[in-house]
Every structure is written in C-alpha cells, then in structure tokens.
N, C-alpha and C positions, 0 to 999 in steps of 0.2 A: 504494500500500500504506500500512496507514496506522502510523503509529510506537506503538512500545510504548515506556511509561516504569515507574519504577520511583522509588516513594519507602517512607516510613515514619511508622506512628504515633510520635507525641514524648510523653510521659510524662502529658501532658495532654490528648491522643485528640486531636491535631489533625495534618493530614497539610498538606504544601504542596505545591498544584496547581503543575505543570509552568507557566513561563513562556508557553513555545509554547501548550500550550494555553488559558491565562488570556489571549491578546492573540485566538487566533481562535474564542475564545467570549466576547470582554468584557467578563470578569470582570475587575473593577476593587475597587478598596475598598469593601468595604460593600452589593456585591450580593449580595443575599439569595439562599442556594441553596435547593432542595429535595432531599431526602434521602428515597428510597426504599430498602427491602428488598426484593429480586427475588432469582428462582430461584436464578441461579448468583454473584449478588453484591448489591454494591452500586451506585445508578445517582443522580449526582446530575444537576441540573440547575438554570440559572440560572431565578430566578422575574422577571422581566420584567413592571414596569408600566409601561411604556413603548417606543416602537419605538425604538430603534436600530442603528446600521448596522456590523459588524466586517468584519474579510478575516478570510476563513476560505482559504488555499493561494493569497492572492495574489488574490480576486475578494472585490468587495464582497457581505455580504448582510445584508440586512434583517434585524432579528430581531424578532418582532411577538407578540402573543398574536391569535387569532381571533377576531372580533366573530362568526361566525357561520358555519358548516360551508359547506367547499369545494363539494359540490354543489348547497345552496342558491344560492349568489352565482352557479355556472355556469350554472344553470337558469333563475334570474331573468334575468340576462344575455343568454341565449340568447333567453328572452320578447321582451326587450325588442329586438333586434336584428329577429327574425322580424316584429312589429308594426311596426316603423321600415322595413321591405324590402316590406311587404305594401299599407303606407298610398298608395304611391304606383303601388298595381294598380289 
C-alpha cells in the first residue's frame, strides 16, 4: 500500500517533498522537476538527463529517459534473434 503524506505551501509557494520520497525518486539538490496540471491535481516529476540508479522499497532501479519506444527495441530484437536462429538452417 502505498503511504500518504501531508505537507504545506510556505508563504512563498514552495512545498517540501517528503524525505522518503526524495531518496526513492532521487531527488537531490538541484534536480530539475517538471510540473504539470492534471484532472484531479497536481503531478510533478523528476526531468532526468541522465540515467541513474535509486531504491525505490528496498530494490534498485534505473531511472532513464527513452532513446526510442518499447516496441520498437522489442521488434528489432526479436528480428534480430529470428535471423541469428534461422542462419544456421
């Protein structure tokens, strides 16, 4: 389940993210967030130029941005595996 927290705007419209969740999204000093308006609120998110690695519940994970959509890479993949099994018929 996942925890709810509770904070507040300070006079100067800034809110302080939760500890807990600042170490299992690795947010550190001076990572740049992004800030959308959605339906039912607000939804930030870390903007990442670079890959690195947080625990997120105790398990490491990657954090990345995409060079290029999930079923492409599967599809090429999968090409290439199919040609590498076939070459030796």
């Amino acid at each position: 389940m996942k925890k709810k927290y509770k904070t507040t705007v300070d006079r100067f419209g800034r809110i302080v993210i939760p500890k807990e969740i600042r170490n299992n999204f690795g947010l550190s000093k001076d990572v740049e967030l992004g800030i959308e308006e959605v339906t039912k609120g607000i939804l930030l998110h870390p903007r990442l130029e670079k890959q690195f690695i947080v625990n997120k519940d105790g398990v490491l994970v990657v954090r990345a941005e995409l060079t290029e959509s999930i079923d492409g890479f599967l599809e090429k993949n999968r090409q290439s595996r199919i040609k590498y099994i076939l070459k030796d018929v």
